[in-house]
N, C-alpha and C positions, 0 to 999 in steps of 0.2 A: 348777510348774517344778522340774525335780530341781535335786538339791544340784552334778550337774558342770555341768550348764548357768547354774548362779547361778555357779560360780566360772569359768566362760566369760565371763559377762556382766562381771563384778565387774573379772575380768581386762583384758578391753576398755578400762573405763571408766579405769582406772589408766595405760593405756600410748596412752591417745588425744591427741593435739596439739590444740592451744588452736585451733578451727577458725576458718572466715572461711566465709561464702554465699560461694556464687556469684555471678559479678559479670554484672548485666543486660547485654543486647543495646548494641552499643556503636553509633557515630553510623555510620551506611554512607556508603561516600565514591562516591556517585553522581554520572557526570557527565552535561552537559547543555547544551546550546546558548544560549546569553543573548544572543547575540550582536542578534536580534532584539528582544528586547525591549529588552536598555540602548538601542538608537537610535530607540524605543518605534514598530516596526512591529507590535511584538503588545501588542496591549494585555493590561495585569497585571490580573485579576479578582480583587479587594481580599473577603473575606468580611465578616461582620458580624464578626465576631470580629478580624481582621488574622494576622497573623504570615508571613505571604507573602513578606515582605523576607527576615526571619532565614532563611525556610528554604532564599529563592532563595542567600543567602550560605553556608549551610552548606555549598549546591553546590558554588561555584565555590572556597571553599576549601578544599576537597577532592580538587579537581585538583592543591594541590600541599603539602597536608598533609601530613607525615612525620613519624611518632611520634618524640620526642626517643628517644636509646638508653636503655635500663636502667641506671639508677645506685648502684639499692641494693641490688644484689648477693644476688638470690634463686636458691633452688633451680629447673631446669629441669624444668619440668611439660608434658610429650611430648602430653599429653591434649588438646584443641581446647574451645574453649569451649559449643560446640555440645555434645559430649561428656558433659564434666560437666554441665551444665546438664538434657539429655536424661536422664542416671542417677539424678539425684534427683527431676527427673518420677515418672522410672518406677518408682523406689522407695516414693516418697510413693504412689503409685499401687496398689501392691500393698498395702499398710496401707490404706487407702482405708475397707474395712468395720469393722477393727479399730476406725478412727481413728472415726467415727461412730459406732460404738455406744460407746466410749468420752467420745464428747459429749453422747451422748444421758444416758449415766450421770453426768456432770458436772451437768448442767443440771436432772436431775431432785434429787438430791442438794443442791444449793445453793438450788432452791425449798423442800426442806422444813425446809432449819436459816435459811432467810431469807438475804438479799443480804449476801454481806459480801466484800470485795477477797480476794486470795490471800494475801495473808500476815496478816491478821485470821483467816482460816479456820488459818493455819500456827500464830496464836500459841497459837489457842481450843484447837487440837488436844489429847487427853490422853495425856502420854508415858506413860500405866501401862496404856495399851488394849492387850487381847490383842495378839499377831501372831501371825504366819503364821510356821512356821519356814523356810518352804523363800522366803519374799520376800527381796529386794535393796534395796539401794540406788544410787541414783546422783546422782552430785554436779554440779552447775551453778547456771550465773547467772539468775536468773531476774528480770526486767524490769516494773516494774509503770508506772504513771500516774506516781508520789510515789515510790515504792524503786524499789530494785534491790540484791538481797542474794544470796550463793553459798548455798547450800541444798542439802539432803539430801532426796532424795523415796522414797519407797517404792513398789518395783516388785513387785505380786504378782503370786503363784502364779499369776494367775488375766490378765492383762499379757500381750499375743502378744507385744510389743513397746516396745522402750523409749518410741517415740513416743506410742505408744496409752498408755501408763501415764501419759508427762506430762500429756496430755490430760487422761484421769481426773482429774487435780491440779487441772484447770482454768489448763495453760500451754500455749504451743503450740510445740512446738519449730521450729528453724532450719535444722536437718540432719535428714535421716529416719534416719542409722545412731547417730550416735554424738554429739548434741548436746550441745554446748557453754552455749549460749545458749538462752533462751525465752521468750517472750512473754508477758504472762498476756492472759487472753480479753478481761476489762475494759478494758485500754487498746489490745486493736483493737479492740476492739467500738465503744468511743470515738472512734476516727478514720474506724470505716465510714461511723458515722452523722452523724459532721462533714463526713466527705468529702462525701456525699450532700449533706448542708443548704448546703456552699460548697464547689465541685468546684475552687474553684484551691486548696484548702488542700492542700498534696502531700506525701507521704512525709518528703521531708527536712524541711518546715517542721514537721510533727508530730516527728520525733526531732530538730531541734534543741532542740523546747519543751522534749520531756520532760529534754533534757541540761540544760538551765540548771534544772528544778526540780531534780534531783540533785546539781548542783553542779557537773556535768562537763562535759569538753571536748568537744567533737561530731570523731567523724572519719567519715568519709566511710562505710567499711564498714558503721560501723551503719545508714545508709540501705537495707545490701543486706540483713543480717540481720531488719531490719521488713518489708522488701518479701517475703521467703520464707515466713515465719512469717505473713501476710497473705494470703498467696495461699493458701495452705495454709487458713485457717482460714475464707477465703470459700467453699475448694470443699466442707467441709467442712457450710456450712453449706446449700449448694446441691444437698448429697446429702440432707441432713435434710428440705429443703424436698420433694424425690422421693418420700423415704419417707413425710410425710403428704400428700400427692397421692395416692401410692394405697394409703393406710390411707381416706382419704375418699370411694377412690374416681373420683378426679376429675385422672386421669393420661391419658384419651385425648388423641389429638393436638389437636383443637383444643378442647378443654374450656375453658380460660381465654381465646381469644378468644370463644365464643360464649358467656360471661357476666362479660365483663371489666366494662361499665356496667348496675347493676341496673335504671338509670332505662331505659334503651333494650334492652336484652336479655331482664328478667325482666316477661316477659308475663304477663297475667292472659284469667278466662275468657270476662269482664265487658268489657272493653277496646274502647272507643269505636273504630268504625275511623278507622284515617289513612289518609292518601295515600302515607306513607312510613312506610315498617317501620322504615329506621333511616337517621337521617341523619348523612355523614360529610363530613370534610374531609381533603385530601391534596395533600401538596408536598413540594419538595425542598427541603435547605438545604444552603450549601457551607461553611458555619464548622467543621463536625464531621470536616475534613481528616487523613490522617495518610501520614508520608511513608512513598514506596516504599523497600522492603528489597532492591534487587536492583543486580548489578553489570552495569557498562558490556559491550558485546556489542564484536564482532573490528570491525564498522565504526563504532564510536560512538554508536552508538544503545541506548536500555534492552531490548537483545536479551538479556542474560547472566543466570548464573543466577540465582536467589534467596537472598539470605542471610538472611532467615527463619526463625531456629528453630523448630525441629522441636517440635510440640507434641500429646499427643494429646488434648490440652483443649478442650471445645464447650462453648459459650455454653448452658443448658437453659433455653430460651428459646424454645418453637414460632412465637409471632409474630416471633420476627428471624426474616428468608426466606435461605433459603440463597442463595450467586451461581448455584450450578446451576440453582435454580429460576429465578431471575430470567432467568438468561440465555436461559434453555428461550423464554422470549417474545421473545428480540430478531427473531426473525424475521417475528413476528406483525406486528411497529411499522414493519417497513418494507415492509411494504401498501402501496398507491398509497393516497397520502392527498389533500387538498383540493387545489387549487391555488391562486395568490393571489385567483383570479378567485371563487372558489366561499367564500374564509373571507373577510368582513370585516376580520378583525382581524389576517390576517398579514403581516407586518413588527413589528407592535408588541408582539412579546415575543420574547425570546430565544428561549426553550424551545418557542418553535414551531419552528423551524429546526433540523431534526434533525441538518444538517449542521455546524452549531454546536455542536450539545450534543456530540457526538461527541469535542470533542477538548475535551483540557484539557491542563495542564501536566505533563509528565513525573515530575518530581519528587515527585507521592502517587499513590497506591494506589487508596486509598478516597477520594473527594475530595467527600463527603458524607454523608448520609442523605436516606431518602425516608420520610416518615412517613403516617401516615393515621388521626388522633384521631375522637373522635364526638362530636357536638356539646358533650356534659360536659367536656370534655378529657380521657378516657378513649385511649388510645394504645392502639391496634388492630392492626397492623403495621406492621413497620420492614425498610428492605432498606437496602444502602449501595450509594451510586453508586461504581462504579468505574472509574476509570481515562477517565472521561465525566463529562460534565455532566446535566440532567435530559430524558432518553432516554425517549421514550415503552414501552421494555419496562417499565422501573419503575412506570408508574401501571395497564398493564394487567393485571402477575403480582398486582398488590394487588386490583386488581379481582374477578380471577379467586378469587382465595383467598376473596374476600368472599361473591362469590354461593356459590360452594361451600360457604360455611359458614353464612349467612346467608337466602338464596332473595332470593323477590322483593319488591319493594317499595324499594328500596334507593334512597336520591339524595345522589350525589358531589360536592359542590364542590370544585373548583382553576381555578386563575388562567388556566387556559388549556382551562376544559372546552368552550367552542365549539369548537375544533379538536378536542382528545380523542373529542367524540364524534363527528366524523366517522373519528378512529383505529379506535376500538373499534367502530365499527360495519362498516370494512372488513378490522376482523382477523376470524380463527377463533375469537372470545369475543364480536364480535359477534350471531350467532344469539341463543345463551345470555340475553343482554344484552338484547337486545330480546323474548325470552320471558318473562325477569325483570323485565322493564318497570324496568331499571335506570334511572336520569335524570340527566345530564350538566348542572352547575351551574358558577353562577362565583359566588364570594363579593360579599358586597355594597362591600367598597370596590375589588378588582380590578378588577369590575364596572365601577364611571366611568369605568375608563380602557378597555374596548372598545369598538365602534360600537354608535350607538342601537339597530339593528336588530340586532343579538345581544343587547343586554340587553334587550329584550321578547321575547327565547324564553329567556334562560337568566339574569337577574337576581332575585336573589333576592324583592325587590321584586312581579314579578311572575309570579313560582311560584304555579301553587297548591296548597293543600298545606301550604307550605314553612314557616307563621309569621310568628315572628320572628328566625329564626337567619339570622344574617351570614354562616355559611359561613369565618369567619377564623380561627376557633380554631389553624391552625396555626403563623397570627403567634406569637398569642400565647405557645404553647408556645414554641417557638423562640427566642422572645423569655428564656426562662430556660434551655433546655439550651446558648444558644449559649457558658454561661458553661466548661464543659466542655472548650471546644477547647483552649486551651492543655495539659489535664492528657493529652489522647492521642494530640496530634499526633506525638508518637515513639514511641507506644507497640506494641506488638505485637500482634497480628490479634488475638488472642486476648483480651487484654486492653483493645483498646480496646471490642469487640464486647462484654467483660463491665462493662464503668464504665457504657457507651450504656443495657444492659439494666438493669442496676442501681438508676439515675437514673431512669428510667420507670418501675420499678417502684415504689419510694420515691415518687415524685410522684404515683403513681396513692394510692399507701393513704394517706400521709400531709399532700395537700395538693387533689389533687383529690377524693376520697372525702368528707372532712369541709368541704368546702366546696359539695356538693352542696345543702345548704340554703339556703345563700343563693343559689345561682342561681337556684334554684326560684321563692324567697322574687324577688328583683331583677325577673324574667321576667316572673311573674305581676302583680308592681305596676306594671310597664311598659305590661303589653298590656289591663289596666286604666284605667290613666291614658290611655293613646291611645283607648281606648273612649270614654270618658266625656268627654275636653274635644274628640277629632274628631266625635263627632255632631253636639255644637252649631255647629262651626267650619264642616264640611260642609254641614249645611242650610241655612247662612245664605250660604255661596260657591252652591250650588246655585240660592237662590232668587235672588240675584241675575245669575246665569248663566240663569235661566229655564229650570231646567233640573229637570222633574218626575218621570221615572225614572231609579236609580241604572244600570239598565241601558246607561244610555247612556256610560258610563264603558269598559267594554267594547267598545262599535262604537269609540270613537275612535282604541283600542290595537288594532283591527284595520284601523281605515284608516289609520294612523299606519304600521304595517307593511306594508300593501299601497302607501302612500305610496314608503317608504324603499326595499322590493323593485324601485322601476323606478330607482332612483337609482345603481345598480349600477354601471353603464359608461355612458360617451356614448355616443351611436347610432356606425356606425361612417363614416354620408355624413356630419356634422359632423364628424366626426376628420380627414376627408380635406380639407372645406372648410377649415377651420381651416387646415392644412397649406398647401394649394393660397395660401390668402389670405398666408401667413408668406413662402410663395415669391414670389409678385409683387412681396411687399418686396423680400426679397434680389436680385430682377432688377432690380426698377427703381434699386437703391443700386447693382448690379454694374456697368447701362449707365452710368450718371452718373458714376461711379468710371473708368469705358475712357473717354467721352465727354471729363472730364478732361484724360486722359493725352494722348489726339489732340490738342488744344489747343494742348499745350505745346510749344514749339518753341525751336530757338538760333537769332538772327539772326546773320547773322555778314555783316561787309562787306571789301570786298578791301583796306580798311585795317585793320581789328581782327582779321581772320581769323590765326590764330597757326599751326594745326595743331599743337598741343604735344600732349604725350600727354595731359596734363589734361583736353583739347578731349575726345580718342577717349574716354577712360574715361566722361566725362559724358556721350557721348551713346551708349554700350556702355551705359549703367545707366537712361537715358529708355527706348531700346529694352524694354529686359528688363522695365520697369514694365507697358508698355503690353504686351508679349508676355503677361504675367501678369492684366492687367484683362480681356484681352482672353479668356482661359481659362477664368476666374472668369466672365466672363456667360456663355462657351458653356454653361458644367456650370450655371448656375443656370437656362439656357433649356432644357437637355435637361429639367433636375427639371420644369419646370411643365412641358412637353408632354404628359412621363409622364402627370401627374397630372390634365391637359385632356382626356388618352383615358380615363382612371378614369373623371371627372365625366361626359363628355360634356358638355362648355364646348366650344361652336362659336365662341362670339366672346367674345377672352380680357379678362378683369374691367377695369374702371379706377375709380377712385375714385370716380366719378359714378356710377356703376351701382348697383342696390339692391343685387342680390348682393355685391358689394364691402362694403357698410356692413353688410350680417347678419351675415357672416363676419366682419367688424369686432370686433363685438357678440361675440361666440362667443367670439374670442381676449381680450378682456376680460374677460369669464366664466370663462375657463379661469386665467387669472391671477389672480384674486379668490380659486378656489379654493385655488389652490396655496397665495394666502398664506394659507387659512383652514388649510388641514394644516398649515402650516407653528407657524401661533400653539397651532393644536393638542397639536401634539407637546412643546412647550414646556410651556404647564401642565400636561400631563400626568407631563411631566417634575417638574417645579417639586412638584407633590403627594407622589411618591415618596419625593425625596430631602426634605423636610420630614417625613413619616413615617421616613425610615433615620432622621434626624435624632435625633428623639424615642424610637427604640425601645432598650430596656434592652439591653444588650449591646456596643453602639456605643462603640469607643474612643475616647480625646480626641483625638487626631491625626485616626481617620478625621472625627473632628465636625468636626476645622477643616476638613478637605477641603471636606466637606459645607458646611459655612456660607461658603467663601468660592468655592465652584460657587454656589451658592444668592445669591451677592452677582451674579455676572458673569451665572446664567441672569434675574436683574430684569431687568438693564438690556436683554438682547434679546429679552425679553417684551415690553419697550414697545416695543423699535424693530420687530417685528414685527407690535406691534400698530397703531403707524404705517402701518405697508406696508398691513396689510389692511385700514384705514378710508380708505387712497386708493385703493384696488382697489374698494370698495364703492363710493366717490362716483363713481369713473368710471363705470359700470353706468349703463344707462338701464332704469329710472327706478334712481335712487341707491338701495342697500340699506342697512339697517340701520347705523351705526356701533357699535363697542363703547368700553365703557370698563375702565380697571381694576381698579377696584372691582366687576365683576362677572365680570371675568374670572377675575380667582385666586380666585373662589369653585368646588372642585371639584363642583358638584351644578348648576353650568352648562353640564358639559362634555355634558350628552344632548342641549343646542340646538346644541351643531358640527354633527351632519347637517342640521339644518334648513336651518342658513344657507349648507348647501355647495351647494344646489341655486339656482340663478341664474334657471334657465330659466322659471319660474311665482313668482308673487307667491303664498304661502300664509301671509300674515300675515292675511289675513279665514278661513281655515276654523276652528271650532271649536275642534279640539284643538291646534289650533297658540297660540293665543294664551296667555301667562303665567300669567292665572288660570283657565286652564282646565287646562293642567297642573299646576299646584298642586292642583286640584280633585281631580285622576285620582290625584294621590301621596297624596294624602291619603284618599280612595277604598281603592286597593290598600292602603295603610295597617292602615289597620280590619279588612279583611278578612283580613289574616296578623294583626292581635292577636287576631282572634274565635280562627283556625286555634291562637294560640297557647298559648290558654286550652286549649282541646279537647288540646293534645297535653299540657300541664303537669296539668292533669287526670288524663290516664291516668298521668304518670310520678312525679306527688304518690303515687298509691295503690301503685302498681308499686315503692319506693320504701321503703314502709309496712311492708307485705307482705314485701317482702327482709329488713328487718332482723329480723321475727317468727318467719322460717322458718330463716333461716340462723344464728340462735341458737339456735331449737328442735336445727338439725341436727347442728350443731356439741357442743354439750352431752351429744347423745345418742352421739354417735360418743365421744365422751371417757368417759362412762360403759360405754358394751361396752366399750374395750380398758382401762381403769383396773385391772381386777383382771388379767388377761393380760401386761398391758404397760403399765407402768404409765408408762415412759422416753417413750414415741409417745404416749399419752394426754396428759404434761404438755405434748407441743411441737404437741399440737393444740388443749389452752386456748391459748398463746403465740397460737398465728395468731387464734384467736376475741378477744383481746386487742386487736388490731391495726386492727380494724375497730369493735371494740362501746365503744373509746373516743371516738369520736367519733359515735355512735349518740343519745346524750345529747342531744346538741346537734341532731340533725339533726332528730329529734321536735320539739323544741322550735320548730323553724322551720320543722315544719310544722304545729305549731299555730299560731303567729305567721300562716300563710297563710290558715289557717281560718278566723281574724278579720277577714281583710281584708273591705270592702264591694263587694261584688259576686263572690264566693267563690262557683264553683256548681261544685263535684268534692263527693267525698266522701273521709275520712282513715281509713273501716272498714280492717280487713283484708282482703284478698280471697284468691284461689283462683288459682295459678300455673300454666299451662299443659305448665309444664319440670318434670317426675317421671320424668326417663332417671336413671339410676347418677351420683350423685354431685349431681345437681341438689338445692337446698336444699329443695323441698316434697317430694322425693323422702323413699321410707323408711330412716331411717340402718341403713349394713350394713358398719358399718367391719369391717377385714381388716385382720391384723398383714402387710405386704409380706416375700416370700419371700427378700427380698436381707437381711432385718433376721436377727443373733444366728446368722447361719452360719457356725459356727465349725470353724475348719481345727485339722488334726491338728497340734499344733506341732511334732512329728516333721519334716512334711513342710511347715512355711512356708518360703517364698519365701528364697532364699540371695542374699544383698547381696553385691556385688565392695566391699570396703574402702575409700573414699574419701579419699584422701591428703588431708589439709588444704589449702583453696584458702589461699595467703599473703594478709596485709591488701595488700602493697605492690601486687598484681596488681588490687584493686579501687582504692587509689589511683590510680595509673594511670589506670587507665578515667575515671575520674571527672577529671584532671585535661586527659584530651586534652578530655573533653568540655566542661570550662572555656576552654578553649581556640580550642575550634569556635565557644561561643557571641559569646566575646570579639568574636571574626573578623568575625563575624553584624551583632553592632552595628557595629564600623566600617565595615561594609558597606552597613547601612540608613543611616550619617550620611554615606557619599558620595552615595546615591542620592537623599538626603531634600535635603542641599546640590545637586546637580544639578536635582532639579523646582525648588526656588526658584529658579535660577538664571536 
């Protein structure tokens, strides 16, 4: 740096104004129609999460929100928020590489004098160390955990920029030109990984902490200056993350989905075949909501433009799919799909109903996530629903990416893959799909709630193949990201798509990763213990079933289904008997009803006879009766004639007649069923909302919903269980009654089709009897823990083998760039860090597996099939990346427009309409929350 350029700088720093960030994206005042919903013609779809009130209230008082005037008499700033906001993007942007290699020299520099805060490194410093004569200085606040002290930092010769110098200090500044303010790295570093472990801790709750450890007042502003200085030091870190990516090599597009799980991805040479290459699961969730940025259009609809700042910020994240790609499949998903006749199961889920999923609420954007984990809880891809509910493009673009990246062998569970795979088999990913011998699954608890005869082609239970995986892992995930929604339901594209990414990454290394051992460990003592106490339980149901080969567990699950398959529809001459038989009622109650009327008569004698009008009306209103009974039997004699030239009925039914009492019988039958769907639908119900119940995430308001639905769906449990034990006893011969006690047992719901079929007695075949299905569960049983052994087998040693190699490779990659670069060498131990702490522990549990009795894998090392560029058996060939130490002519860097100082009053402000909104919010949910009690 020459000497006029330091008194350039120096000059600057003297004549700069005490700055303020820029103040975040403020509340958008969208409007929107409620009208339906307050008189609750639409119903409000509540998430796991909630917050659906506040935001429906933000709407509507926004319609007549009006910012108070300005009171405290600031300077007029011509600029638009979008404006400034965009310039320091684009500033911080252009420093970008400086700012990076400047952290990379931070971070190497503090590894080798050891960890110590910024101003322990400030005190340790020695004021009699050479300098640089042509270095500066520059004065600012700098911000720790515990201090915050004004400070003098030294800008060398050697500094493109003042930012990149702070850096180097290990602070992160607030402003890209002329900082005021800066962070040091340790106390964001402190909130990233807080945020991560508890995603409601927010910005402001993190700077009011650190104000009461300093002693100070909290104003509003300093929430804006942490949030600038954070965003800056995330991207900062997600350039570093790029640059060893491909210093290892390991920067093609989909390199980290096709070895995101070692246990499922890192193949060996050795590797027992399976029946599935990789098993996954996939669903939607709606708590990860976040509201739309756009304004009202010329007819009141969210036709207008978008006030979405402009950003040129991406998520670097290959498994988040972009909306382009997702949307590239909308066309595919609306294929002619099943019809009710052809799926079992539809009606009974929402997200079959594409006409449904279609719409959702105005007011967000994104009004989910679709995710797709592997059996590990490993997070595979992620897309966001938008502006719809769970759309079949969503589960076919994940599809598509899978085989693309994956091949064959692949088996998918979701809640609704009996329809899906008739989707994907009538889109353009169908071929493909069925080349890849892809296989469409349902988890094993969704699974109870579809028809018998879809869970013997698609329940987990009986897969083969399949093990012991449930197929639910997405519950369970979900079950922890739902904690999230609060922190990005206002947030900006950009950054809620980077918190989403974040979170999964974080959960992958530091909670799914090191807990690999115990599932391992869980799994196999599982599929063990069902070994060993179902042999003796089965041979001893067997021998008392008389029943000498296990083969025969098989034919049952195949005439069980050929059973179910004729159960489909009623013939279509019953339909019409039935009919025919309802109408003869209607006529014979029609004639009776006229017969009646003709009856009725006034007497009247030449003494009583009055002629008053009273007289006329009464017999103006006898007429019009009998004119109306008399209508009423024509139209119920036409229906049966109809229906007499259908039959071919020469001589029409009467009570005595046999056909009259078959038909009898039929309409009997037909009402038994009704009530049996109807007691159906209710437990099935009853199971769910017991699971919302219990699932982590669930707020206490929604739990009271929940627990006093769950109070009002008892009692019409029993009244319907009522109905349908008098629909049975009228039956000839009387069917089956049920009780309570065995009804809310969900693992009773595969005997609803049994008992839906009326027309045959199948209480003597075989497989229908109780212990013989128990016999078959426990059958299929056995044979998914053998299956499970075999697959934990391969994925124990596959496991072994990962952490052998990917240490060897990791180490060796550090060793070639160590003398070259030595900055990228230290932040490629960091990442080998990240993983080999919990390596320790994972050996250990799977020696812990080795012991077990009945252990038949082996825990050697083996030989990986994956030696492409970058794979860990591969040969390390680290490369310093061509973006790292390009350094520009300072001549010619990048020229900044001046940034006037943002005032603090304009971020108060902001912050206080937004106090304001929410205020509005809550007395909005306590009209709406007094109204349902009402």
């Amino acid at each position: 740096m020459s000497a006029e350029e330091r008194q350039r700088l120096e000059a600057l720093a003297d004549q700069r104004a005490h700055s303020s960030p820029d103040a975040f994206d403020a509340c958008d005042e969208n409007v929107m129609d409620f009208e339906n919903i307050l008189t609750g013609a639409h119903l409000i779809d509540v998430s796991h999460s909630g917050g659906e009130f506040q935001d429906l209230a933000r709407e509507i008082f926004g319609d007549f929100w009006t910012p108070q005037p300005n009171k405290r008499g600031r300077r007029e700033d011509h600029r638009t928020r979008r404006d400034r906001i965009q310039r320091r993007v684009d500033a911080f942007l252009q420093q970008m590489p400086a700012l990076t290699d400047a952290y990379l020299a931070w971070s190497l520099e503090r590894a080798k004098k050891g960890v110590m805060s910024f101003f322990e490194v400030l005190r340790h410093s020695d004021p009699h160390a050479p300098s640089d004569p042509n270095c500066g200085a520059w004065n600012l606040k700098v911000v720790d955990t515990f201090y915050a002290e004004n400070v003098s930092l030294t800008i060398a010769s050697t500094d493109r920029f003042v930012a990149s110098a702070l850096v180097r200090h290990g602070v992160i500044p607030c402003s890209p030109i002329s900082p005021s303010v800066a962070i040091s790295i340790d106390a964001l570093e402190l909130y990233r990984v807080a945020r991560l472990r508890n995603p409601h801790f927010s910005i402001q709750a993190y700077v009011k902490s650190i104000c009461d450890l300093h002693g100070t007042i909290f104003h509003r502003y300093l929430s804006r200056q942490f949030s600038i200085a954070f965003d800056l030091y995330l991207h900062i870190r997600t350039r570093v993350d790029s640059l060893v990516d491909i210093a290892l090599g390991r920067n093609a597009v989909d390199w980290h989905l096709k070895n995101t799980c070692p246990c499922c991805t890192y193949e060996l040479e050795d590797d027992a075949p399976m029946s599935f290459k990789l098993l996954y699961t996939m669903d939607g969730n709606d708590s990860l909501k976040r509201v739309s940025r756009q304004l009202m259009g010329a007819d009141g609809d969210r036709t207008g433009p978008s006030i979405e700042l402009p950003t040129t910020q991406r998520v670097n994240d290959n498994r988040y799919l972009l909306r382009d790609y997702i949307n590239s499949w909308a066309s595919a998903a609306e294929a002619e799909g099943p019809t009710d006749d052809e799926n079992p199961c539809a009606g009974r889920w929402k997200n079959m109903d594409e006409e449904k999923t279609k719409k959702t609420w105005g007011v967000y954007d994104e009004t989910g996530i679709f995710i797709a984990v592997c059996r590990h809880g490993f997070y595979l891809l992620i897309a966001d629903m938008v502006q719809s509910g769970e759309r079949a493009k969503y589960p076919l673009a994940v599809v598509a990416k899978l085989l693309n990246s994956f091949g064959a062998g692949l088996g998918g569970g979701y809640d609704i893959g009996c329809q899906f795979k008739t989707t994907l088999d009538n889109s353009i990913l169908g071929p493909q799909a069925r080349a890849l011998r892809h296989s469409c699954l349902v988890g094993a608890f969704h699974g109870h709630a579809h028809r018998r005869i879809c869970q013997l082609d698609h329940l987990a239970t009986y897969v083969e193949g399949l093990g012991l995986e449930d197929l639910e892992t997405c519950e369970r995930t979900f079950s922890k990201s739902n904690a999230l929604a609060s922190t990005i339901r206002y947030a900006s594209v950009f950054h809620r798509q980077q918190l989403i990414s974040a979170y999964f990454q974080h959960n992958d290394e530091f909670d799914v990763y090191p807990n690999l051992g115990n599932f391992l460990y869980n799994n196999y003592r599982q599929a063990l213990d069902i070994l060993d106490n179902g042999q003796i339980n089965l041979s001893r149901v067997m021998e008392d079933l008389d029943i000498t080969d296990v083969s025969v567990f098989n034919q049952w699950i195949t005439d069980e289904k050929e059973y179910l398959q004729g159960l489909k529809s009623e013939p279509e001459q019953e339909t019409l008997q039935m009919e025919y038989w309802q109408k003869l009622v209607n006529l014979a109650a029609s004639q009776s009803n006229m017969d009646t009327m003709r009856s009725i008569w006034t007497s009247s004698t030449p003494s009583s006879a009055s002629f008053c009008a009273s007289d006329a009306a009464t017999t103006r209103r006898l007429e019009t009766t009998r004119r109306h009974a008399l209508e009423n039997f024509e139209k119920d004699l036409q229906v049966v004639q109809d229906l007499e030239s259908k039959l071919g009925v020469t001589q029409r039914w009467i009570p005595s007649t046999p056909e009259w009492e078959d038909a009898g019988r039929l309409v009997a039958m037909r009402k038994y069923q009704r009530a049996l769907d109807a007691l159906e639908g209710l437990v099935v119900a009853r199971i769910f909302e017991l699971t919302k119940l219990n699932r982590s995430g669930t707020g206490y308001k929604l739990r009271k919903h929940i627990a006093k639905a769950l109070q009002t769906r008892s009692s019409t449990i029993r009244s319907a269980l009522d109905r349908y034990n008098a629909a049975a006893l009228s039956l000839t011969p009387p069917r089956r009654t049920l009780k309570w006690d065995e009804v809310i047992e969900y693992a009773f719901l595969a005997d609803f089709d049994l008992l839906r079929d009326a027309r045959q007695d199948i209480s003597q075949r075989p497989w229908a009897t109780p212990a013989a299905r128990q016999a078959t569960d426990l059958y299929f049983k056995m044979c998914r823990a053998k299956e499970e052994v075999l697959r934990l087998n391969n994925e124990i040693r596959r496991l072994v083998t990962y952490i052998h190699d990917e240490e060897r490779y990791l180490q060796d990659c550090y060793t070639q760039l160590e003398p070259s670069c030595p900055a990228l060498a230290h932040q490629i131990s960091l990442r080998r860090l990240v993983r080999s702490r919990a390596n320790a522990h994972l050996l250990q549990r799977v020696a812990d597996i080795a012991r077990l009795q009945g252990f038949s894998g082996s825990i050697n090392i083996g030989e990986s099939t994956k030696k492409s560029l970058g794979d860990s058996a591969s040969v390390p060939h680290a490369q310093i990346p061509d973006e790292l130490n390009v350094l520009q002519d300072f001549r010619e860097s990048p020229s900044f427009t001046s940034d006037s100082a943002d005032m603090q009053d304009e971020l108060e402000d902001e912050e206080d309409d937004a106090v304001a909104i929410e205020e509005a919010a809550e007395a909005f949910h306590d009209v709406l929350r007094v109204s349902a009690d009402a």
